[in-house]
C-alpha positions as CSV (number, residue, x, y, z in Angstrom):
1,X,-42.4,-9.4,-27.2
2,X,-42.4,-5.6,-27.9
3,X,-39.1,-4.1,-28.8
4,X,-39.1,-2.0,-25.6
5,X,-40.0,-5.0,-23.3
6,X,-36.5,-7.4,-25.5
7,X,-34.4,-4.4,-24.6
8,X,-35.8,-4.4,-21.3
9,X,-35.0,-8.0,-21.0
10,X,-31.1,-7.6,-22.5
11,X,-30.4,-5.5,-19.8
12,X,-31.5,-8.2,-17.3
13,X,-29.7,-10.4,-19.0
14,X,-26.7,-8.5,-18.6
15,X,-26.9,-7.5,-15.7
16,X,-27.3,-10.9,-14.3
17,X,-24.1,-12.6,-16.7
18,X,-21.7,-9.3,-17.2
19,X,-21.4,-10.1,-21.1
20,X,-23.8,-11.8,-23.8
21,X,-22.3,-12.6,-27.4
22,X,-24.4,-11.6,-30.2
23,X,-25.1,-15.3,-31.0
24,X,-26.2,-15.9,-27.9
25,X,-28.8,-12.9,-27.7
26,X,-29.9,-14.3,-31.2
27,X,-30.5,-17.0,-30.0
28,X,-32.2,-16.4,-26.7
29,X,-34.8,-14.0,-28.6
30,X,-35.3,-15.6,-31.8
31,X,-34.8,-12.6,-33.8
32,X,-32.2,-11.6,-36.6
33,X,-28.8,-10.2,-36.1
34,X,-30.0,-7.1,-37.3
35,X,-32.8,-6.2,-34.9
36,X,-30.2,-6.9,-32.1
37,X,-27.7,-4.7,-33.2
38,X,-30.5,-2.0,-33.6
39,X,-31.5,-2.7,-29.6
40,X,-27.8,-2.9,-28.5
41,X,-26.7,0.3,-30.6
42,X,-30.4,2.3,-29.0
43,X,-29.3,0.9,-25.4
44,X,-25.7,1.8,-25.9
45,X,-26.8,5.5,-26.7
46,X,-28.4,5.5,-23.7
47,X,-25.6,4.7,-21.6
48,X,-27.3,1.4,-20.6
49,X,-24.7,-1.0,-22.2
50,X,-21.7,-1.0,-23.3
51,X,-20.9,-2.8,-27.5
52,X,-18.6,-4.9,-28.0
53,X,-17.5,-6.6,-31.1
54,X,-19.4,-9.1,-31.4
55,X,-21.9,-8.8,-28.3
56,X,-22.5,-6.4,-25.3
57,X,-21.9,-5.7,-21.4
58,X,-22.4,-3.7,-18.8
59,X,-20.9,-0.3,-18.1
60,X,-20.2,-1.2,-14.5
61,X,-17.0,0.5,-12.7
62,X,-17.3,-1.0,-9.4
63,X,-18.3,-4.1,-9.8
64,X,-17.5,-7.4,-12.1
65,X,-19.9,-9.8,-13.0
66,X,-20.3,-13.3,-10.9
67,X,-17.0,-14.9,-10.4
68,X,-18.9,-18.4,-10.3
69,X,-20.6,-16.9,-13.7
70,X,-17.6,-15.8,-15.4
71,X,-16.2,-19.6,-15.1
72,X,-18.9,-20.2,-17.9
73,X,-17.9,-17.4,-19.7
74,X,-15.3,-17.8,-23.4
75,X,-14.3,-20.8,-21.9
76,X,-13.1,-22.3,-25.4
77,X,-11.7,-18.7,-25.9
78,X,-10.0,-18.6,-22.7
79,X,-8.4,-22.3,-23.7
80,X,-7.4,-21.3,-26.6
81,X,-5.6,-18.5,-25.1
82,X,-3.8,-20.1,-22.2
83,X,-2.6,-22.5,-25.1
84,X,-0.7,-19.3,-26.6
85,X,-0.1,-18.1,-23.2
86,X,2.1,-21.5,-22.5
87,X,3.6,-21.5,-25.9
88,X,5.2,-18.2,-25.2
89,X,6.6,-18.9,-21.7
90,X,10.1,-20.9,-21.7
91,X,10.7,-24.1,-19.3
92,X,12.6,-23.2,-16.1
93,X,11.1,-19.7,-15.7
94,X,9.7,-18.5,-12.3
95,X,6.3,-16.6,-12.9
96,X,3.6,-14.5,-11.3
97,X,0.9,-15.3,-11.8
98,X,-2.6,-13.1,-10.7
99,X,-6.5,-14.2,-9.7
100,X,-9.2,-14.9,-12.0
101,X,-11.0,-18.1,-14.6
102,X,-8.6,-16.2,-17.1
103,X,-5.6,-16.9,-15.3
104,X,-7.1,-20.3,-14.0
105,X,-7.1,-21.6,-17.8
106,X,-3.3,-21.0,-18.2
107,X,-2.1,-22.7,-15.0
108,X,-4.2,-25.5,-16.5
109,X,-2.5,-25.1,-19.9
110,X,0.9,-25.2,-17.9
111,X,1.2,-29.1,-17.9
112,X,3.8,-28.6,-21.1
113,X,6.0,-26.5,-19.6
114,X,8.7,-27.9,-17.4
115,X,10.5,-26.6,-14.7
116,X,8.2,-23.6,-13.6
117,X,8.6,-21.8,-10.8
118,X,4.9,-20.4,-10.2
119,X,4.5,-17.1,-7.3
120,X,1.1,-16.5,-7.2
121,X,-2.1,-15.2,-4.4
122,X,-5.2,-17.4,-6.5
123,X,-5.5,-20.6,-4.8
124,X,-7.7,-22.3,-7.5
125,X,-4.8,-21.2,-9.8
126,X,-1.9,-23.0,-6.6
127,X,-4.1,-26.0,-6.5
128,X,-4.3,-26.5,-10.4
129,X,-0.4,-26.1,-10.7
130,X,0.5,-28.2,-7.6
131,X,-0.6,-30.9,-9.1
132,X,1.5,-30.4,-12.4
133,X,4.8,-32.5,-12.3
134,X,8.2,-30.5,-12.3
135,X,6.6,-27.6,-10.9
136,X,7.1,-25.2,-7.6
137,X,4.4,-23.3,-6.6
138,X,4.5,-20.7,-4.0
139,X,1.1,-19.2,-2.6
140,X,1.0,-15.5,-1.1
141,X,-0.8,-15.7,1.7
142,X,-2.7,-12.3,3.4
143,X,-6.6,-11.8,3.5
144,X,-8.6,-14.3,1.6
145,X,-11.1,-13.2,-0.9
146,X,-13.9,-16.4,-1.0
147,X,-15.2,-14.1,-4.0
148,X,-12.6,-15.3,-5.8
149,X,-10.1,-18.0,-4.2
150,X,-7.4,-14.7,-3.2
151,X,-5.5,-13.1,-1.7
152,X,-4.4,-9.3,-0.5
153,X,-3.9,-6.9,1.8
154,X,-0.6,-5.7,3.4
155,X,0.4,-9.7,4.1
156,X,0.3,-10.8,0.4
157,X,1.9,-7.2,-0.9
158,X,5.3,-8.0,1.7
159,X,5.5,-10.9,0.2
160,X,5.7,-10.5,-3.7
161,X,8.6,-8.0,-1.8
162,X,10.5,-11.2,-1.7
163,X,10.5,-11.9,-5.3
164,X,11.5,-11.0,-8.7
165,X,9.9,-13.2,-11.1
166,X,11.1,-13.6,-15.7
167,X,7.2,-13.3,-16.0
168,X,3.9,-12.2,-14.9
169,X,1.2,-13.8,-16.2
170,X,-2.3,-11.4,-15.7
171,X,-5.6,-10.3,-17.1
172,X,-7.4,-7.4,-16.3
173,X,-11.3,-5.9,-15.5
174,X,-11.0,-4.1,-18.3
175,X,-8.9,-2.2,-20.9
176,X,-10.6,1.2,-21.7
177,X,-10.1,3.2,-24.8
178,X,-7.3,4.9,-24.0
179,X,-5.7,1.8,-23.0
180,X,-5.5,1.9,-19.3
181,X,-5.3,-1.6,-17.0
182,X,-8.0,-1.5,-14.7
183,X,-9.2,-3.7,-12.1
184,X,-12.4,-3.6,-9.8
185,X,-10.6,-4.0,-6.4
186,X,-8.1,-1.9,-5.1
187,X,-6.4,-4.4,-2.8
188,X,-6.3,-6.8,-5.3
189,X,-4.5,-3.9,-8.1
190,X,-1.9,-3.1,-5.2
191,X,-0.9,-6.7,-5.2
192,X,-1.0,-7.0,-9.3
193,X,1.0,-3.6,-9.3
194,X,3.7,-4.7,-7.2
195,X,3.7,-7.9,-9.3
196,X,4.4,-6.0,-12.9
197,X,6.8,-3.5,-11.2
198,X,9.0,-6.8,-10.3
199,X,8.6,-8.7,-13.3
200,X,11.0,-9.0,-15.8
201,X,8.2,-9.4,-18.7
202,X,4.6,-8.9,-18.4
203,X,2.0,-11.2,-20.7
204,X,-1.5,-10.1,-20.5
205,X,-4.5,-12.3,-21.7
206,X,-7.8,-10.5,-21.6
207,X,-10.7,-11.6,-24.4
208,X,-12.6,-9.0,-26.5
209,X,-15.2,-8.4,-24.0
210,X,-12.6,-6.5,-21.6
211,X,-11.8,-3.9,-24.6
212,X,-14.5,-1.1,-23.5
213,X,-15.1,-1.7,-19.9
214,X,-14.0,1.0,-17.0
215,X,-13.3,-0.8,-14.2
216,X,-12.3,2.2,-11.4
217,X,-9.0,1.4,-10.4
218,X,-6.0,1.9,-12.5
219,X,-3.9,-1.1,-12.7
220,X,-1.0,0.3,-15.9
221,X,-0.9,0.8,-19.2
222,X,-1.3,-1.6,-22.0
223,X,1.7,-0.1,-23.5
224,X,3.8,-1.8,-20.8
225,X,3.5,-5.1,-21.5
226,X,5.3,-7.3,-23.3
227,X,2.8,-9.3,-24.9
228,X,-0.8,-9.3,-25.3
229,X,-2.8,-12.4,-25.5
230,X,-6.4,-12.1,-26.8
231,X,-9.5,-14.3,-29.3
232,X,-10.0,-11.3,-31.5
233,X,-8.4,-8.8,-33.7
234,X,-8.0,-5.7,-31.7
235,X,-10.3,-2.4,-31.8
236,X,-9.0,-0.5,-34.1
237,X,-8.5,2.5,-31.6
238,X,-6.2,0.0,-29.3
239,X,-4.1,-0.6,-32.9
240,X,-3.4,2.8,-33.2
241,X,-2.3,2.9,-29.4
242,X,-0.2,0.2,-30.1
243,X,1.9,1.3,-33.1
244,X,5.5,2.2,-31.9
245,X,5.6,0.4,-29.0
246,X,7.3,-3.0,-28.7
247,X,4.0,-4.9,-27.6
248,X,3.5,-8.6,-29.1
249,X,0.1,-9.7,-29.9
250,X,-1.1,-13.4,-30.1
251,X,-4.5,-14.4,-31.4
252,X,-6.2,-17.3,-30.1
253,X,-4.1,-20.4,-29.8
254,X,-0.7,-18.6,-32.0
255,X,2.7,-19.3,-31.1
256,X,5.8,-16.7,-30.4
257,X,8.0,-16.0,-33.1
258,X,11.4,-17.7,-32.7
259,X,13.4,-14.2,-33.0
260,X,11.7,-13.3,-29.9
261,X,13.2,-16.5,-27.9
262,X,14.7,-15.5,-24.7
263,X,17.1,-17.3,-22.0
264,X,15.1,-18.9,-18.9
265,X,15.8,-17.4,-16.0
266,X,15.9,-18.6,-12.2
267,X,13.8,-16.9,-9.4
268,X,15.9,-14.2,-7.5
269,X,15.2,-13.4,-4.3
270,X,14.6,-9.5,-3.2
């Protein structure tokens, strides 16, 4: 295969999964790390890709790769991070909790947490936690998304009205270099919005591949949060963002410092 016809082909590839690690695409094309990084850095120049550390994706803004694909996707990574993800949260909280196979790995990393108090519009996410003992789980109804197991709309925004929650548990679309939340689908940001503005804390777990990406639609900043959850050491441009502001990050399967124990809370309505 001709250089021009395996960066042909990466693109493809891409295109079809949303992200490739560099093992992988070493692995599919038989050739060394270094003749990928030379295609990926030529096809990033061009605009056709976006690098990652440690692998590639595409520079979509509209539209995220396969939800049925993404289930495939850093699952170990994404197990290891709902494992920190329910090592930070206390028993007895009440939690929102967002769509997505990120956010699907933590409610099935829940099971050792006791007394949770789940509010969330992913049904996958409902179904996984209903069957956990010791644990309430309220589902916002409103338009259903079969894309993803959802919901939105106006329904599922008057609802999280109804709440305030100790926690949010979310990932994003992507985080771009100036550190902006964004998400693909507006309906979906309104509803995740509403969650962080009535959440006492806000944990976000996103893996490496999100750092880079543009989605359109402007979720927050990741300044806000209160801790981030990811499988890598951070770009180095998202450290400096970071400095000064009280944001934790967690690495993998970590655990939270005790000094930053807090007291559970109970759900309040309104």
């Amino acid at each position: 295969m001709t250089s021009a016809a395996r960066r042909e082909r990466i693109v493809q590839l891409l295109r079809r999964r949303g992200y490739m690690a560099m093992d992988d695409l070493v692995a599919h094309f038989e050739v060394t790390p270094q003749t990928l990084r030379g295609d990926l850095n030529r096809l990033a120049d061009e605009g056709r890709l976006i690098r990652h550390h440690g692998g590639a994706s595409m520079p979509s803004s509209v539209a995220n790769s396969a939800y049925s694909l993404r289930h495939g996707e850093f699952a170990r990574e994404k197990a290891q991070m709902a494992q920190a993800a329910a090592a930070w949260l206390d028993d007895r909280s009440s939690v929102f909790m967002t769509p997505g196979t990120t956010m699907l790995a933590v409610a099935q990393a829940l099971h050792v947490r006791r007394g949770l108090k789940v509010i969330t519009n992913h049904l996958e996410a409902a179904l996984a936690l209903a069957a956990l003992p010791d644990t309430e789980v309220i589902v916002l109804g409103g338009r259903l998304h079969p894309h993803n197991s959802s919901c939105s709309g106006t329904g599922t925004l008057a609802a999280v009205e109804g709440y305030r929650a100790d926690v949010m548990l979310f990932s994003v679309g992507g985080i771009d270099a100036e550190g902006s939340l964004l998400e693909y689908h507006e309906s979906e940001a309104d509803v995740a919005r509403r969650m962080l503005q009535r959440a006492r804390q806000r944990v976000l777990v996103v893996d490496h591949s999100k750092f880079g990406r543009s989605p359109a639609v402007r979720l927050g900043s990741l300044t806000e949060v209160s801790a981030l959850v990811t499988d890598q050491p951070l770009p180095p441009g998202i450290q400096r963002l970071l400095r000064g502001h009280a944001v934790e990050v967690l690495e993998g399967a970590g655990t939270r410092p005790s000094v930053h124990r807090r007291r559970p809370g109970n759900l309040q309505p309104g």
